[in-house]
N, CA, C and O atoms as a GROMACS GRO file, in nm:
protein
  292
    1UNK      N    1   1.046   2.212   2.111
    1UNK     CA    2   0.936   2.123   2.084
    1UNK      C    3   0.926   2.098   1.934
    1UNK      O    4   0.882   2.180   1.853
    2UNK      N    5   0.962   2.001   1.911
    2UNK     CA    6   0.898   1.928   1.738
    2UNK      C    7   0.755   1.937   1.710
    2UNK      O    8   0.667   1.865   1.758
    3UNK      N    9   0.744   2.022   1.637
    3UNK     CA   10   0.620   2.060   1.521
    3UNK      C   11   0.586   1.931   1.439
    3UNK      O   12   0.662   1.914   1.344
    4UNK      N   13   0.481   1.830   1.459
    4UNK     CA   14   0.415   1.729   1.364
    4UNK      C   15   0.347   1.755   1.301
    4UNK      O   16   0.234   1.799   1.323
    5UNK      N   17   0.427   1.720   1.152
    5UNK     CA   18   0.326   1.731   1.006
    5UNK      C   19   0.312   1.627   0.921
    5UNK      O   20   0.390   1.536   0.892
    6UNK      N   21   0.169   1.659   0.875
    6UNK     CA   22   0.140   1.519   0.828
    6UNK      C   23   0.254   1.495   0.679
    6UNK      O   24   0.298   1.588   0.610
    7UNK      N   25   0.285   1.334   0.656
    7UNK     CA   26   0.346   1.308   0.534
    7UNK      C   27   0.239   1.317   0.433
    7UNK      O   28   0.121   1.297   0.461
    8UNK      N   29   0.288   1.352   0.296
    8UNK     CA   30   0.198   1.343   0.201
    8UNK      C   31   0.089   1.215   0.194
    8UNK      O   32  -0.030   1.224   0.162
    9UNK      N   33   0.164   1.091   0.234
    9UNK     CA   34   0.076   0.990   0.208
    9UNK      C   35  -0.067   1.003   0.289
    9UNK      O   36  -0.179   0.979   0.244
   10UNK      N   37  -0.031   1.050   0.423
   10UNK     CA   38  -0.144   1.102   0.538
   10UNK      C   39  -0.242   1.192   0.524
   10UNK      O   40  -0.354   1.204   0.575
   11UNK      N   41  -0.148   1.282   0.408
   11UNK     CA   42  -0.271   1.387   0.401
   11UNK      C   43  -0.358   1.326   0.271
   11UNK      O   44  -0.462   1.388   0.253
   12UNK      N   45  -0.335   1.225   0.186
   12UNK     CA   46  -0.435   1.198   0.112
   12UNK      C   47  -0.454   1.134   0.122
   12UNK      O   48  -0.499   1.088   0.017
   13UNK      N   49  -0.456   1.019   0.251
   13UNK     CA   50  -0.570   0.924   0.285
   13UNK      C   51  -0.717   1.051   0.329
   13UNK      O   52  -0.830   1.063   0.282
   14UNK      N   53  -0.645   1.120   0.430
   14UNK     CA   54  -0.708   1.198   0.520
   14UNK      C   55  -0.816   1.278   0.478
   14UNK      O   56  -0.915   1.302   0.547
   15UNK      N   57  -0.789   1.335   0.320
   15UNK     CA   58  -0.882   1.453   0.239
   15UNK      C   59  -0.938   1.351   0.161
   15UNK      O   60  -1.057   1.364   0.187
   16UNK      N   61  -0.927   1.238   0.068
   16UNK     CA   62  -0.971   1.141   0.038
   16UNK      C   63  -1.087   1.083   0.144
   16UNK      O   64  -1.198   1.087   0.090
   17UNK      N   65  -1.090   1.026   0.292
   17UNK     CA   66  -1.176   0.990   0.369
   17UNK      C   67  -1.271   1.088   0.392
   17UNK      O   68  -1.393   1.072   0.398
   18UNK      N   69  -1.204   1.195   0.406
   18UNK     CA   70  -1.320   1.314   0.421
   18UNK      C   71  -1.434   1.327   0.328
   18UNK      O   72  -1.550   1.330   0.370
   19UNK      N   73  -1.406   1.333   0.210
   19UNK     CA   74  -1.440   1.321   0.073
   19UNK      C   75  -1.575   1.228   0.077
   19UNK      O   76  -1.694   1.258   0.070
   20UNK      N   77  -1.511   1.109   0.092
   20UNK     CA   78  -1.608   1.024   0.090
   20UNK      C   79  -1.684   0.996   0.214
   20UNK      O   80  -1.780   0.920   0.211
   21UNK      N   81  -1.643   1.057   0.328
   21UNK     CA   82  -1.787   1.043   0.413
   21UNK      C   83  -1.842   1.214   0.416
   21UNK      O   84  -1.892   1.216   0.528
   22UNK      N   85  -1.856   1.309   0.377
   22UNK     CA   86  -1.924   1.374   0.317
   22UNK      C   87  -2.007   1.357   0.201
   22UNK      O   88  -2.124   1.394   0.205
   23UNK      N   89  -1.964   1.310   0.111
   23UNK     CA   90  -2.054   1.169  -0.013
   23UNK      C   91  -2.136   1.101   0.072
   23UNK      O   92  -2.255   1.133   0.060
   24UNK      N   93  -2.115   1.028   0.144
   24UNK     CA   94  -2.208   0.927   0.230
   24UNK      C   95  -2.301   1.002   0.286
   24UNK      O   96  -2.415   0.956   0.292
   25UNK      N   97  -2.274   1.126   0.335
   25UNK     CA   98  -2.376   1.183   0.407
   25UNK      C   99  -2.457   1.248   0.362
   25UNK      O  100  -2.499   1.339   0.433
   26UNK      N  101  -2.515   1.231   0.222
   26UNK     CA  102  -2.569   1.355   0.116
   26UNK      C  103  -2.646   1.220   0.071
   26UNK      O  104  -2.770   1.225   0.074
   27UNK      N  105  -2.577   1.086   0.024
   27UNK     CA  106  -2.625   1.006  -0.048
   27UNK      C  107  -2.759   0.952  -0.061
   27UNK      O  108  -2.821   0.925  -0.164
   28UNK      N  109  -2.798   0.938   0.088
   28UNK     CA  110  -2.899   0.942   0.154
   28UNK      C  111  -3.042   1.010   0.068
   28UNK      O  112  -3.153   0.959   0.053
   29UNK      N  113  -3.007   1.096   0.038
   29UNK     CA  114  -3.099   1.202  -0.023
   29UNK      C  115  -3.121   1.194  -0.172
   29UNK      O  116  -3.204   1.265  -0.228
   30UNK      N  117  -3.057   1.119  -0.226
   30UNK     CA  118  -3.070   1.145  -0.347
   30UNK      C  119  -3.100   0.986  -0.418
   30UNK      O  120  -3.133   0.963  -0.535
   31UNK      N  121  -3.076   0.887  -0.305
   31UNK     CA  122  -3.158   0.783  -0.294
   31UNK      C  123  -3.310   0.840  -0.274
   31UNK      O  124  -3.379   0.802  -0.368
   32UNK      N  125  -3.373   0.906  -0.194
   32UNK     CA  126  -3.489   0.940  -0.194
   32UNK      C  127  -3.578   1.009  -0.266
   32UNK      O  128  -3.699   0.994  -0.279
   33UNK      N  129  -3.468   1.125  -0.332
   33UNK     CA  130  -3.510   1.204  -0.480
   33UNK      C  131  -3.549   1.092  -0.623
   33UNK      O  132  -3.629   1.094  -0.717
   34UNK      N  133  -3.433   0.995  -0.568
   34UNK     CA  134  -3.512   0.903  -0.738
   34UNK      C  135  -3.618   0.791  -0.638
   34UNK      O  136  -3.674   0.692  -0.686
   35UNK      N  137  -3.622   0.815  -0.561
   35UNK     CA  138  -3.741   0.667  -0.516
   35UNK      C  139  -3.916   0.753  -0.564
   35UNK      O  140  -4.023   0.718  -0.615
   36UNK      N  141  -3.835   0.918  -0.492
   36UNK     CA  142  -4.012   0.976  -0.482
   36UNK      C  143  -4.046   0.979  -0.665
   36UNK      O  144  -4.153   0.940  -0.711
   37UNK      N  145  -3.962   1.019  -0.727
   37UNK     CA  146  -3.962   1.017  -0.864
   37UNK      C  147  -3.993   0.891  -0.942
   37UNK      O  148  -4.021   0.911  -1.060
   38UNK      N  149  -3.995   0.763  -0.901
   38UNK     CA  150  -4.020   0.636  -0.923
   38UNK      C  151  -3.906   0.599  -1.018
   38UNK      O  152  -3.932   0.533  -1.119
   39UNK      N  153  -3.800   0.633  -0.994
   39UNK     CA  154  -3.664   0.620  -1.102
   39UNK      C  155  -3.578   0.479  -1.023
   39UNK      O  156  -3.503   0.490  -0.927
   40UNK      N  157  -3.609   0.368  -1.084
   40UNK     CA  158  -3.597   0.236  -0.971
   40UNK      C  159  -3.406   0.244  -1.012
   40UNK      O  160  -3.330   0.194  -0.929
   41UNK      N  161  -3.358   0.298  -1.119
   41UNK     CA  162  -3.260   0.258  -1.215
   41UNK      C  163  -3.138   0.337  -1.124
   41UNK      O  164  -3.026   0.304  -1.086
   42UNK      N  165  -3.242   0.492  -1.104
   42UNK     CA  166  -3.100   0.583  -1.072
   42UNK      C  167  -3.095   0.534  -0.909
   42UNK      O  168  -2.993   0.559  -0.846
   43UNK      N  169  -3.199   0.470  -0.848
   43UNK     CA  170  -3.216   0.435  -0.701
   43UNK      C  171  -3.111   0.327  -0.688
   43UNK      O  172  -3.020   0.320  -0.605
   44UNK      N  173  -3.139   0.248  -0.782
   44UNK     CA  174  -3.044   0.123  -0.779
   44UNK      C  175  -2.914   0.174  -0.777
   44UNK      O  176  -2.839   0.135  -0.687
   45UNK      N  177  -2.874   0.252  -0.858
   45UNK     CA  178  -2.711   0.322  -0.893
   45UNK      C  179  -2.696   0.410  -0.795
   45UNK      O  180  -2.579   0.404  -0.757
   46UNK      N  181  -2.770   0.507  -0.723
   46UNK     CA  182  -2.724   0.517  -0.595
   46UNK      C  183  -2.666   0.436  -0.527
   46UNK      O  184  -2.543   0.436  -0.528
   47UNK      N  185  -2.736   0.349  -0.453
   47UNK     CA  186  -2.739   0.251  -0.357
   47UNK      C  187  -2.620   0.205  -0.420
   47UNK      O  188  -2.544   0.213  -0.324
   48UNK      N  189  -2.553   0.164  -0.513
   48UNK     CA  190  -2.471   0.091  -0.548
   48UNK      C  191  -2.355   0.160  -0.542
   48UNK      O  192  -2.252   0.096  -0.520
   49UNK      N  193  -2.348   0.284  -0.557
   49UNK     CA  194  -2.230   0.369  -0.539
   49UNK      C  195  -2.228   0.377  -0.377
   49UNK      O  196  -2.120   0.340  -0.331
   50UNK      N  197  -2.300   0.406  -0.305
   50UNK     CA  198  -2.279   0.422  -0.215
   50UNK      C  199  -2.241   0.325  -0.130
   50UNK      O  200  -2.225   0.351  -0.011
   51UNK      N  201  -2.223   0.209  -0.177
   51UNK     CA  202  -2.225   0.055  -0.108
   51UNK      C  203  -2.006   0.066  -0.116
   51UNK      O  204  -1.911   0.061  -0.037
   52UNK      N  205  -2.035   0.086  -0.278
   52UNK     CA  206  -1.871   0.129  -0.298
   52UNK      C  207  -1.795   0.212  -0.197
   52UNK      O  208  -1.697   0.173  -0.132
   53UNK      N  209  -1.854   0.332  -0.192
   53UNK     CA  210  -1.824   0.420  -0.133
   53UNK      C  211  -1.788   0.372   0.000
   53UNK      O  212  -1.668   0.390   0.021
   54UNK      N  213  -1.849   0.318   0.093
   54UNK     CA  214  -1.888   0.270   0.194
   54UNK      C  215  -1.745   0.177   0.228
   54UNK      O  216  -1.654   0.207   0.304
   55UNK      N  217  -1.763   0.045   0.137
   55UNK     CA  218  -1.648   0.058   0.116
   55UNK      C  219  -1.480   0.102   0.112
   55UNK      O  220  -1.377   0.081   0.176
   56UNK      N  221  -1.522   0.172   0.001
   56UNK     CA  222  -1.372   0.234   0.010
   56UNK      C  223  -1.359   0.315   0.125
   56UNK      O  224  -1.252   0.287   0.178
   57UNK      N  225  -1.437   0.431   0.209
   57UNK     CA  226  -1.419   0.458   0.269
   57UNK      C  227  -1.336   0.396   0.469
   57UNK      O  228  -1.278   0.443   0.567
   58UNK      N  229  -1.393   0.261   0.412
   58UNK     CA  230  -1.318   0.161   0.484
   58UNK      C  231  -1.191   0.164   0.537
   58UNK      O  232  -1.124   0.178   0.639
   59UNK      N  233  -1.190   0.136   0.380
   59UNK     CA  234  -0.992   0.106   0.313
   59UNK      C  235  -0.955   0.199   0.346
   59UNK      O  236  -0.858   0.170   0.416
   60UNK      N  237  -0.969   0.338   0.344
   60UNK     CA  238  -0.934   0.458   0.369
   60UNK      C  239  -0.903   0.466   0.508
   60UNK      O  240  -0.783   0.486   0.527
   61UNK      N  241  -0.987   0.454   0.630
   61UNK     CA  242  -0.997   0.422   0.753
   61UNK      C  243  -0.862   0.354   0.790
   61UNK      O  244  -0.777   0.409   0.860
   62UNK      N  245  -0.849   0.225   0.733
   62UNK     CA  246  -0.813   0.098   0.810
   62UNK      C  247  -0.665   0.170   0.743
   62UNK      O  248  -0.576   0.171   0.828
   63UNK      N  249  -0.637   0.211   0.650
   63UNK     CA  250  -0.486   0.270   0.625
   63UNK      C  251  -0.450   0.418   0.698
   63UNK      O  252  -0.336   0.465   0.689
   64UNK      N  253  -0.570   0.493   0.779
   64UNK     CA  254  -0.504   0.557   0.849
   64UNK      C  255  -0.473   0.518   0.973
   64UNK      O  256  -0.382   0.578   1.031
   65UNK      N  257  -0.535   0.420   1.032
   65UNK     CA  258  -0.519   0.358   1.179
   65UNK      C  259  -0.387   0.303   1.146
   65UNK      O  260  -0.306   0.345   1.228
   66UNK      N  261  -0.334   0.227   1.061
   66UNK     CA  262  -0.217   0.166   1.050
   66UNK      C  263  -0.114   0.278   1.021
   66UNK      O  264   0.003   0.241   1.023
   67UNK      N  265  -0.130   0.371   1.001
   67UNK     CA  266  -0.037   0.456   0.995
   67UNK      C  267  -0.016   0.563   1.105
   67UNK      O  268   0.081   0.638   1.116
   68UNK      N  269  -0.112   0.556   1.174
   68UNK     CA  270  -0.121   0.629   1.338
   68UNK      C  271  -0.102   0.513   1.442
   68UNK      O  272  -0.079   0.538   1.561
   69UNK      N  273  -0.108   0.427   1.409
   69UNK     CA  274  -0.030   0.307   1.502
   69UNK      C  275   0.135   0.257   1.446
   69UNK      O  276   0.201   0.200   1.532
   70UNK      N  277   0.181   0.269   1.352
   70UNK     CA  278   0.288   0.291   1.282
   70UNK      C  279   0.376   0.366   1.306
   70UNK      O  280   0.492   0.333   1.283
   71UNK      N  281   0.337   0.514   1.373
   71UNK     CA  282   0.383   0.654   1.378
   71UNK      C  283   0.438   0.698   1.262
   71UNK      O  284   0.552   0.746   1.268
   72UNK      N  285   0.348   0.689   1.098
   72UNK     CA  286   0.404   0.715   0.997
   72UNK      C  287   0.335   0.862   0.967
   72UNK      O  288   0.319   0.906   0.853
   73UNK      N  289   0.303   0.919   1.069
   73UNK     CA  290   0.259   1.075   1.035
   73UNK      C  291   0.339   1.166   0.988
   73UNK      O  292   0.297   1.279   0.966
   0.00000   0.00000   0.00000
């Protein structure tokens, strides 16, 4: 039986996506730490990173599906 391991490229989409939806899932909160604080500036720069994030985390996505439909594991 052949043992499948990921290629380098796979494993840093993979720890990269992780990355950033662990980020996403915190972000939440710290949007709310500067709202209760009335900090409109760092609220805004949240939200704005996280929009990125959101984002990239996308790109991240959509290049591992193409590479598990590819069979470039």
């Amino acid at each position: 039986m052949q043992k499948l391991c990921l290629t380098d490229n796979c494993y840093n989409i993979t720890k990269q996506l992780a990355k950033k939806l662990e980020f996403l899932s915190h972000v939440g909160r710290y949007i709310e730490d500067a709202q209760k604080i009335g900090d409109e500036k760092a609220k805004t720069t949240w939200e704005t990173i996280r929009s990125d994030e959101e984002r990239h985390a996308g790109m991240l996505r959509d290049m591992l599906i193409a590479d598990v439909k590819g069979n470039k594991l």
